[in-house]
N, C-alpha and C positions, 0 to 999 in steps of 0.2 A: 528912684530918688528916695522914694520910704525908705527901701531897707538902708541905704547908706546912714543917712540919720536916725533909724532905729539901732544900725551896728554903732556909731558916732557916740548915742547917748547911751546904751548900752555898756559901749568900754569907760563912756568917764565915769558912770556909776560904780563900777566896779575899778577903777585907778579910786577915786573916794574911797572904797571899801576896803582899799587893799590889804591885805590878809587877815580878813573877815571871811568865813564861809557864809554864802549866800544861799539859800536854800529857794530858788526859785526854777521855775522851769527852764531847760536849755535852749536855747536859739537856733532851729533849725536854720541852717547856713545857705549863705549863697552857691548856687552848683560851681565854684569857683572854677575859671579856665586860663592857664598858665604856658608858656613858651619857655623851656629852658634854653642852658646857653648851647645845647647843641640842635636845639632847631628841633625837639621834640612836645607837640603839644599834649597833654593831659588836663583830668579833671577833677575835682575834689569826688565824682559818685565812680571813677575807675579804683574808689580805694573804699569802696564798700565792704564792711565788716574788719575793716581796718582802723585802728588808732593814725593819726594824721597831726604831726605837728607840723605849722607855717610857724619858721623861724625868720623873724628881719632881722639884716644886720647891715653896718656899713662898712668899708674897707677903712676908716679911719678908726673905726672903734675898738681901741686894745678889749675890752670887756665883751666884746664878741667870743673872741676868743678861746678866753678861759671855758666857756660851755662845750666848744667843738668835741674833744674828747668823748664828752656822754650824749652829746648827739649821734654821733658815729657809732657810739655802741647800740643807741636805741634804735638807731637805722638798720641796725642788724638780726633783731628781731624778725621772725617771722609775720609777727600783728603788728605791726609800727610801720610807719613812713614817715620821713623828714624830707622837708622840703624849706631850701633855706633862698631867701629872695631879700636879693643884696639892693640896697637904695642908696640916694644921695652919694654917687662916683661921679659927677659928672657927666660929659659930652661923650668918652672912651667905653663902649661897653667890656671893651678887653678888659679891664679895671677887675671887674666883677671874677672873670675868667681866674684871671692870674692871681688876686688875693685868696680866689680857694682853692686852688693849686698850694700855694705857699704858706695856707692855715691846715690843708690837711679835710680837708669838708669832703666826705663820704656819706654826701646823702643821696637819696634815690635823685632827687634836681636839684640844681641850681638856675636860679632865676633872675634876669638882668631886670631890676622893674623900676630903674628912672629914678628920678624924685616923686618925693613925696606930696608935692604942689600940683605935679601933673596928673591932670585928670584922669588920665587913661593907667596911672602907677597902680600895681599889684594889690597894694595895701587897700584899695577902695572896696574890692571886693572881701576882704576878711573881716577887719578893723582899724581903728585908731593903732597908729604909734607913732609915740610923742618921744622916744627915744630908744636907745638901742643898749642891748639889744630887748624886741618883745616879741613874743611867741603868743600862740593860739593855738590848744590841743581842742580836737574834733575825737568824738566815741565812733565808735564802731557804726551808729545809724547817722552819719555826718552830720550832727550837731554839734555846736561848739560848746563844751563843758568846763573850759578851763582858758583864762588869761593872763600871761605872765609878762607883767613888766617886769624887768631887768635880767639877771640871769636866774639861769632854770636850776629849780631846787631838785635833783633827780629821787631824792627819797623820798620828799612831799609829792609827788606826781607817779609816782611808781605806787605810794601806798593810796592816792586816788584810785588809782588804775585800778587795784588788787579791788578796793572796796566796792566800785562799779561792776564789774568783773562777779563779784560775791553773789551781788543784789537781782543782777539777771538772770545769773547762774539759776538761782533760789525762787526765782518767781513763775516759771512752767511749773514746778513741783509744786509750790503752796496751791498754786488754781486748780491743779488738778486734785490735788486733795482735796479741796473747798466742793468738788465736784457742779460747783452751781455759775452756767453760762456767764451771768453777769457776773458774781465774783470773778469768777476769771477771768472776765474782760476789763475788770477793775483794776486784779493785780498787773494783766500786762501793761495796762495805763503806765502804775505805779514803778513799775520796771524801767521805764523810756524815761523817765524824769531822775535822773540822776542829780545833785545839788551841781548847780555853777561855782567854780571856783577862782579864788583868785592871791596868787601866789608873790 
């Protein structure tokens, strides 16, 4: 029950911020566990050293939509996963089925998860969304680093990437020049904390 209300005020702080960089430490995340709609379970640590975005959408939202495109491409990356977890359809989980059929969604899953009221809905274990569509990008050590209400800006979140990417790239090599244990254990600290973002 913590972590929901830590994830809970966690995402309105950052919807308040919105596109403000946040320079605080990342939220190590829930080990999220999801069912797609073919009856395949997975879990957010089966995509370790993997970039991980949880996309909500609903099948009434045209503004879904328009994202599909560069999610599909980012699902095609070797370091990427997309996982898109459809809400608010109703009683029919076919609903889910047949709207990403007919938008074209090429992601690694798709995800039948209810409403958003229902307790046992997808969305409890990630975050708040309070409309659609909103995403939640995860780094590579499954922390969540990045909150996107509405749709997804692919160049702002690409030049994230690049710049997290740079920072850890960078930080074995500074410690080991630093030659001194704690230094190094400093800069790897310094490494795992990437700024949260919010787009």
């Amino acid at each position: 029950m913590r972590t929901i209300l830590a994830a809970c005020l966690l995402g309105l702080g950052l919807i308040l911020s919105a596109g403000a960089h946040a320079n605080t430490e990342p939220t190590k995340a829930i080990n999220f566990q999801f069912t797609d709609i073919n009856g395949k379970s997975f879990k957010l640590s089966d995509f370790q050293g993997k970039w991980v975005l949880v996309s909500f959408w609903a099948p009434w939202c045209p503004l879904c939509w328009a994202e599909v495109p560069a999610l599909n491409d980012l699902n095609k990356r070797k370091d990427f996963v997309v996982i898109g977890i459809g809400l608010d359809y109703g009683p029919d989980e076919n609903v889910v089925r047949e709207t990403a059929a007919r938008h074209n969604l090429d992601f690694f899953a798709v995800v039948a998860g209810g409403a958003r009221r229902n307790p046992d809905s997808p969305f409890r274990q990630v975050g708040p969304v309070d409309f659609y569509p909103t995403s939640y990008l995860y780094d590579p050590n499954g922390e969540i680093v990045m909150f996107i209400p509405g749709q997804l800006r692919m160049k702002n979140m690409l030049a994230f990437m690049d710049s997290w990417n740079a920072k850890n790239a960078k930080a074995p090599a500074a410690s080991a020049a630093e030659g001194d244990a704690g230094k190094a254990q400093s800069g790897a600290s310094r490494a795992r904390k990437p700024a949260r973002t919010t787009y």
